[in-house]
N, C-alpha and C positions, 0 to 999 in steps of 0.2 A: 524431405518431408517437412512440415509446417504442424504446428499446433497451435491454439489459442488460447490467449490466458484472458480470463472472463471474471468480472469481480460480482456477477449476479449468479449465483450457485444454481447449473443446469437442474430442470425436471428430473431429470436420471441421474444427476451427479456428476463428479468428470469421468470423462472419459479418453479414448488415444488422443481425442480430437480437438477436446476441450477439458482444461482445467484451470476448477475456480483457484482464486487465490483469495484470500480475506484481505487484501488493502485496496479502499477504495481512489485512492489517489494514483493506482497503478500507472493509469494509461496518462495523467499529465507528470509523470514522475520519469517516465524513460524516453529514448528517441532511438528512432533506426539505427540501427550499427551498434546500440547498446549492448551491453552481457546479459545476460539471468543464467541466475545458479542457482539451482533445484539439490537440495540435498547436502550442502556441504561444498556443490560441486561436483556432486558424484554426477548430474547430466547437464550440459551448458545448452543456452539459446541465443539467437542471437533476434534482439529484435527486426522485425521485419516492415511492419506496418500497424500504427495506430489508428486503428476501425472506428472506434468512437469512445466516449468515457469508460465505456464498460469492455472493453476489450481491444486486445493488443495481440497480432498473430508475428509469432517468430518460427523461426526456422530452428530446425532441431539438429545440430551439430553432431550430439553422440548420444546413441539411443541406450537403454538401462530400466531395469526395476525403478519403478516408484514408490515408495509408501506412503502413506495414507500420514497427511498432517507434518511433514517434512518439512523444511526452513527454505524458505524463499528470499536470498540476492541480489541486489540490485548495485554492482558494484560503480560507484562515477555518481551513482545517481544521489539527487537530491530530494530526501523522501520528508513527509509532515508526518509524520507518524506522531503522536501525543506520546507523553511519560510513563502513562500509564493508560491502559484500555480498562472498559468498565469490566472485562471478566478480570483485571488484572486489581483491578480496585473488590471487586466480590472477591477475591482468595485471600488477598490481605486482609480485610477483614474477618473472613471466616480462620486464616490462621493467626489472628489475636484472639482468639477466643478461646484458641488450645493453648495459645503462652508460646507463642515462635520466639525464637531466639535471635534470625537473622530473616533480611529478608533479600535477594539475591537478584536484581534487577536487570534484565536484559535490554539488550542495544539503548543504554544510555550513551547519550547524544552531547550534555551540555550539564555543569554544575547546578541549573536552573533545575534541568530534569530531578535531579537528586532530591535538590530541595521541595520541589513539589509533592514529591513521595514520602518525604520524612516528613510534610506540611501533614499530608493526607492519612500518616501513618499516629499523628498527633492528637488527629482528627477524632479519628476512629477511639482510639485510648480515652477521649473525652468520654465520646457516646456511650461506651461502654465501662464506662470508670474502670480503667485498665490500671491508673496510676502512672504518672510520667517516670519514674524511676528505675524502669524495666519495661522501656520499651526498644519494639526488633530495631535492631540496629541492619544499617543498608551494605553489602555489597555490592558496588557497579561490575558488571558486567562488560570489558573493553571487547568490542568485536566487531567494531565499524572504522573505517576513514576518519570521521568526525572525530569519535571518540578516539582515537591515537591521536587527533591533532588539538585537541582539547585537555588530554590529558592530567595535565595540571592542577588544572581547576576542577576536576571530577575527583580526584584522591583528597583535594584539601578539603571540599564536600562530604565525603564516602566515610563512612566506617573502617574499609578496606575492597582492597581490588580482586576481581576474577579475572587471568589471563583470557580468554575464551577462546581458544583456538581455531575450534572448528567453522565459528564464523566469519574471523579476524584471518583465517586463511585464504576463504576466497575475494575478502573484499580490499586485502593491498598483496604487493605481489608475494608470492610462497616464500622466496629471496630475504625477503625484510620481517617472518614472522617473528622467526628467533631471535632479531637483532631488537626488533619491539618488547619481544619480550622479555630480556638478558634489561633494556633500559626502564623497565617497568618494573621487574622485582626489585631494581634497585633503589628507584626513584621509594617505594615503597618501606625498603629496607631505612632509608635515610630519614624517614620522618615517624617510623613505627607503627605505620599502619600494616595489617598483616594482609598478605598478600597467597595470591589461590592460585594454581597454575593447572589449568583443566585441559580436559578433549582429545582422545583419540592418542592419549599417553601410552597403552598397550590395546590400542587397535585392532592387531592380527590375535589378540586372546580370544576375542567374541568369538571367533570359531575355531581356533586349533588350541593345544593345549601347553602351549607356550609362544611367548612374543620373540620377537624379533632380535637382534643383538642393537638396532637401532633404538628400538623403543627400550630397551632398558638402558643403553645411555642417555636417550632423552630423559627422564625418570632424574638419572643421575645428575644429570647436568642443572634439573632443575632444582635439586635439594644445595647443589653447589653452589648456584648460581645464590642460594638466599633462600628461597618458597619457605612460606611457614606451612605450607600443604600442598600435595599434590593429587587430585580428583580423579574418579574414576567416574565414565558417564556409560556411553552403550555399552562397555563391558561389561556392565554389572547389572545395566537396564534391560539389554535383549542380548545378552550374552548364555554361550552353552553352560558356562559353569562360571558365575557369580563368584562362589564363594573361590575357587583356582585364582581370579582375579586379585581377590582382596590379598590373599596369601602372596603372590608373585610381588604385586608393590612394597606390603608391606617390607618383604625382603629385601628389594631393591634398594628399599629406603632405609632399611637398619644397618646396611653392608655400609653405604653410603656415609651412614651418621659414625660409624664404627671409625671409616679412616678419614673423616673430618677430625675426628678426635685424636688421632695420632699424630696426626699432621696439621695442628692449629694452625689458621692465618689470622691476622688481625682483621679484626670487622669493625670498620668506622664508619660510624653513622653522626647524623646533625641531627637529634631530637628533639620535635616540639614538643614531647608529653612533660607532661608535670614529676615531680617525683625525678628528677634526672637525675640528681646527683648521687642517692642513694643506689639506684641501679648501676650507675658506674663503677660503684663503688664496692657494689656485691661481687660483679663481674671481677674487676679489678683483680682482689681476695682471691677468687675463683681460679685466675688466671695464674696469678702468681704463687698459689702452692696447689703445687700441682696431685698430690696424694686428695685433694678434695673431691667429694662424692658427689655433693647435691646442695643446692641451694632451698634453703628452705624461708619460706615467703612468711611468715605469721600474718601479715597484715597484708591477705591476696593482692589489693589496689595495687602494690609494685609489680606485681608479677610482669604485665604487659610491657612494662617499660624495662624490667629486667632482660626479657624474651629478646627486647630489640638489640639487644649486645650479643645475640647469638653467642652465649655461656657455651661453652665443650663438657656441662653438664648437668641432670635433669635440676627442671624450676618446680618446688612442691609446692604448691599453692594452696591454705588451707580459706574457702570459702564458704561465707555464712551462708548461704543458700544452692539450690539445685541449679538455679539458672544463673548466678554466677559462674558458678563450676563448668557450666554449660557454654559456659561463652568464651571461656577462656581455652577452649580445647582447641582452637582453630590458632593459637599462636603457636608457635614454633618452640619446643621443648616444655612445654607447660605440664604439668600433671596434676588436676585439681585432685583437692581433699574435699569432701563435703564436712563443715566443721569448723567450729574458733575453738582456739586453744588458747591459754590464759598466762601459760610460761615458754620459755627456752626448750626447758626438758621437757614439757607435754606434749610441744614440737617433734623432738629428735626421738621420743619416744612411739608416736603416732606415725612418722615417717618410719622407723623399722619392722613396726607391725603390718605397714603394706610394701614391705621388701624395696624400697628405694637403697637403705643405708642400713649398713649391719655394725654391731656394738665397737666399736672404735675407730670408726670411720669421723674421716674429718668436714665438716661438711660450714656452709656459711649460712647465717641465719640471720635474716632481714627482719629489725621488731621496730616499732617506733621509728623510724625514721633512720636507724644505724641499720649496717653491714658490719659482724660481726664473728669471726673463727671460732667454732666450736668444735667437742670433740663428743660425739656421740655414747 
C-alpha cells in the first residue's frame, strides 16, 4: 500500500490515501529510501517517490490508527523549519499577557534558535511593557539529531533542558536514547541548569491502572540519574485516569528520594552560577551533621544554586513574590515560601508552621551571604 503526503490540505481533508502534513519544505527535505514517522513511530513510511513540491508518496510499512494532528519524522533528513512559527509567535505572546513563567520550545535545532526566541520573547515584553525583570524564561526541548549534536551550545543558551523522548526516540536509534539522556542530565547537573526528563515515563497507565515494572524503573533511574523533574504528557493528556497518573509518579518518586537519602553519594558539579560558594557551603553543613532537617534560604536568590548540590534535604525558599516561587518549583528539592522574612527565627518559625521542621530540629539557614547551623 502507498499513501501520499501532500503539504496542500485536500478539499475533504486527509484521507487513507492522502495526508496533509504542515511543512512545506517536505518534499525537498527527503529522498526515496528515506524513513517517516507518523506518531512517535507508532506507523513507519518509507519514501517512495517525489511527485512534485507538494507531494511525496511512500509506501506504508505497518498500518495503525492515526490521530488527528500527530507529530511528523523525518529522521537523516535535513529540514529548514524556523525557530519559531507565527502560530508559535501568537501563543507566546498571548501567554505573556497571562504572566507564563516558562516557555518550553520544541525541536530546537541550534543556540541561534534559542536566542531568537528570547530575542522575540524581549520583543513582546517591550510591546507590552511586561517589564524585563520577569520575563518567561526558555526551556529547549532536545528531540532531534541536530539538537543531540549541538547540545552544548543550546544548554549554555537555555534556561534549562527537556529530555523529549518521544521524539528523540524515533530520530537516533532506541539503543542510544538512554545513553543521550544519562549524558544530558548530567551535562545539565554540572552547570545547574535544571533539567526535565519527559514522554512516555508511564505509558502503559493511559489505559490500564498500573504501569509496567519497567516504566517505574525508568521513573527511577531518572530521579537517580540527577532530573530535577520528571513529566507526565499523554498520561495525563488522553489518559483514563489523570489524576491515578499523578499519584503513581509521585510515589515512584518519593520511594526514590527516600533511599537517595539513606544512601547519600556525593554529587559533584562545576557551577557557573553566581552565589557558589555559599551554596557549597549550606550543602557542605547539610552533609556533615547529619540530624539536619532543612535548609532554609532567607534570601531565595541561593536557592537554585543550592539545588545544584543535590542537598539530601528540603531547600525552603522564602520568595518575594508569586512568580518567583513559581519558578523556582521546577528545581530539584526546592519548596518555595511566598514571603520575606526579616530574621533567623521568623525563618525557623514560618518554616514549622508549614510542617518542613518541628521545634528542635536542626536545620542550616542561608542569610546574607553565610551558611549557618541553627536549631529551631
Amino acid at each position: 500500500n502507498t499513501i501520499d503526503l501532500v503539504t496542500v490540505l485536500p478539499p475533504g481533508g486527509s484521507t487513507t490515501k492522502e495526508l496533509f502534513v504542515d511543512y512545506k519544505s517536505l518534499a525537498s527535505s527527503v529522498k526515496p529510501g528515506m524513513s517517516v514517522l507518523l506518531d512517535d513511530g507508532a506507523i513507519l513510511l518509507t519514501v517512495q517517490t517525489i511527485v512534485n513540491d507538494d507531494r511525496v508518496t511512500c509506501i506504508v510499512d505497518n498500518t495503525g490508527e492515526l490521530r488527528s494532528r500527530a507529530g511528523v519524522n523525518l529522521p537523516g533528513a535535513e529540514t529548514n523549519m524556523p525557530a519559531m512559527s507565527e502560530k508559535d509567535k501568537k501563543d507566546i505572546r498571548y501567554g505573556m499577557t497571562k504572566d507564563i513563567d516558562y516557555v518550553a520550545a520544541s525541536f530546537v535545532q541550534s543556540a541561534q534558535g534559542v536566542q531568537e526566541l528570547k530575542a522575540y520573547i524581549a520583543q513582546c515584553a517591550d510591546e507590552l511593557n511586561h517589564g524585563s525583570s520577569s520575563l518567561p524564561l526558555v526551556i529547549s526541548k532536545i528531540e532531534s539529531v541536530t539538537a543531540v549534536k549541538n547540545f552544548a551550545e543550546i544548554l549554555e543558551a537555555s534556561d534549562g533542558i527537556m529530555v523529549a523522548r518521544g521524539d528523540l526516540g524515533v530520530e537516533i536509534a532506541l539503543e542510544e536514547v538512554a545513553l543521550a539522556q544519562k549524558e544530558m542530565v548530567r551535562a545539565c547537573n554540572a552547570v545547574g541548569k535544571p533539567v526535565i526528563v519527559a514522554t512516555q515515563m508511564l505509558e502503559s497507565i493511559t489505559k490500564k491502572p498500573r504501569p509496567t515494572r519497567a516504566e517505574v524503573a525508568d521513573v527511577t533511574n531518572a530521579v537517580m540519574d540527577g532530573a530535577d523533574a520528571v513529566m507526565l504528557s499523554g498520561e495525563t493528556a488522553k489518559g483514563k485516569d489523570p489524576a491515578n497518573a499523578i499519584r503513581t509518579m509521585r510515589n515512584i518518586v518519593l520511594a526514590t528520594e527516600q533511599f537517595v537519602r539513606e544512601q547519600p553519594t556525593t554529587h559533584e558539579t562545576s557551577l557557573l552560577l553566581p552565589q557558589n560558594d555559599v551554596a557549597k557551603q549550606a550543602v557542605k553543613v547539610a552533609t556533615v551533621k547529619d540530624a539536619v532537617k532543612a535548609i532554609l534560604v532567607v534570601d531565595g536568590g541561593d536557592a537554585e544554586a543550592i539545588s545544584a548540590h543535590r542537598p539530601n534535604v528540603p531547600i525552603v525558599a522564602f520568595c518575594p513574590t508569586h512568580k518567583a516561587a513559581r519558578r523556582v518549583f521546577v528545581y530539584r528539592g526546592i519548596h518555595p515560601i511566598v514571603g520575606t522574612v526579616d530574621s533567623e527565627d521568623e525563618a525557623k518559625q514560618m518554616a514549622m508552621s508549614y510542617g518542613f521542621v518541628e521545634s528542635g530540629d536542626s536545620v542550616v539557614v542561608v542569610k546574607d551571604g553565610t551558611a549557618t547551623l541553627s536549631v529551631v
